[in-house]
C-alpha positions in Angstrom: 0.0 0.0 0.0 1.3 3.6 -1.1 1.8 5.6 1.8 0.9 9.3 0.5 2.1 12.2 2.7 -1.1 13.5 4.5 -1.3 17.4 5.8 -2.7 18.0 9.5 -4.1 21.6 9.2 -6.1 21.4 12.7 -5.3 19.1 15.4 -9.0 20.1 17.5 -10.3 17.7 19.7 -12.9 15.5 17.5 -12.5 17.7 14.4 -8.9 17.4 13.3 -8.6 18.6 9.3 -6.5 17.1 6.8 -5.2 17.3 3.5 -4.5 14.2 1.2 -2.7 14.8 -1.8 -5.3 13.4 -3.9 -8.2 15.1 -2.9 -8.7 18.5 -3.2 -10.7 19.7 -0.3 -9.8 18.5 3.3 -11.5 16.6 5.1 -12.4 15.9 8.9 -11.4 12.8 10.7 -14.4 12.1 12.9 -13.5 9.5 15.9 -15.6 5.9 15.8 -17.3 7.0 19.1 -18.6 10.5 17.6 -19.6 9.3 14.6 -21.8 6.2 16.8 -23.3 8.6 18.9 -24.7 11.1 15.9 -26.2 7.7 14.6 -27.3 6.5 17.8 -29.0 9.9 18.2 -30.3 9.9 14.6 -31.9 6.6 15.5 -34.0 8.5 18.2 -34.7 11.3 15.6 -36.5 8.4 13.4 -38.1 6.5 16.5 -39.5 10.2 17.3 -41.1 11.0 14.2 -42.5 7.2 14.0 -43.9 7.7 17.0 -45.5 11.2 16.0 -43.9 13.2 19.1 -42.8 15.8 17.1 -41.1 18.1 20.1 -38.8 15.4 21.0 -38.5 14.7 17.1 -37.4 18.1 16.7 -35.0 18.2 20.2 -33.3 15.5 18.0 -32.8 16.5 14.9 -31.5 20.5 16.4 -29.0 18.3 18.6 -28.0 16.7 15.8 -27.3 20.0 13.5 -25.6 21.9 16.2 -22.7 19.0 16.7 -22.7 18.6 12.7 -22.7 22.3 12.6 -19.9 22.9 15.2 -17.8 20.6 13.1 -18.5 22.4 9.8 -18.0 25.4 12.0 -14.3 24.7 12.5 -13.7 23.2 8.8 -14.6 26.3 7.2 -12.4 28.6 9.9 -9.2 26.0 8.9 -10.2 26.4 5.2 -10.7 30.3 5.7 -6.8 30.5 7.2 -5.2 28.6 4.3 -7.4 30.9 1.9 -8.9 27.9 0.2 -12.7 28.5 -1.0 -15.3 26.5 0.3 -16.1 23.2 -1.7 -20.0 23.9 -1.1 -21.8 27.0 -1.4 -22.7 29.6 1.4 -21.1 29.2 5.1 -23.1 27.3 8.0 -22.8 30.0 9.8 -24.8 32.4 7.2 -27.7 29.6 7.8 
């Protein structure tokens, strides 16, 4: 297996960025444990809305945008200080 030189650009806790050489945006290395719990809380989300409670539905599903949107938060700072453009349109934090 080729071992490609990898960039760190942001060693945060639970949101480091990197930079492979053959992609070209970085990217976010979420841990194992993160990445369960979003699911495991995305589970609720869907057990919510089949259950028709939509306030706990909707507790759910904001819970789940804020940590996605902390994340995102982060990635476009690190992007913003190595003046490299966004690879999607308008900033989370526009939203």
């Amino acid at each position: 297996m080729e071992n490609p030189e990898i960039k760190l650009l942001s060693m945060a806790s639970n949101s480091v960025v990197v930079q492979t050489p053959y992609r070209r945006f970085p990217g976010i290395i979420i841990q194992g444990d993160t990445l369960h719990t979003w699911y495991c809380l995305l589970e609720e989300c869907q057990k919510c809305v089949a259950a028709s409670d939509i306030d706990e539905a909707s507790q759910c599903i904001s819970e789940l945008r804020s940590k996605i949107q902390a994340h995102l938060i982060h990635y476009e700072r690190v992007l913003k200080e190595i003046d490299l453009k966004l690879p999607y349109g308008g900033s989370v934090t526009d939203t």
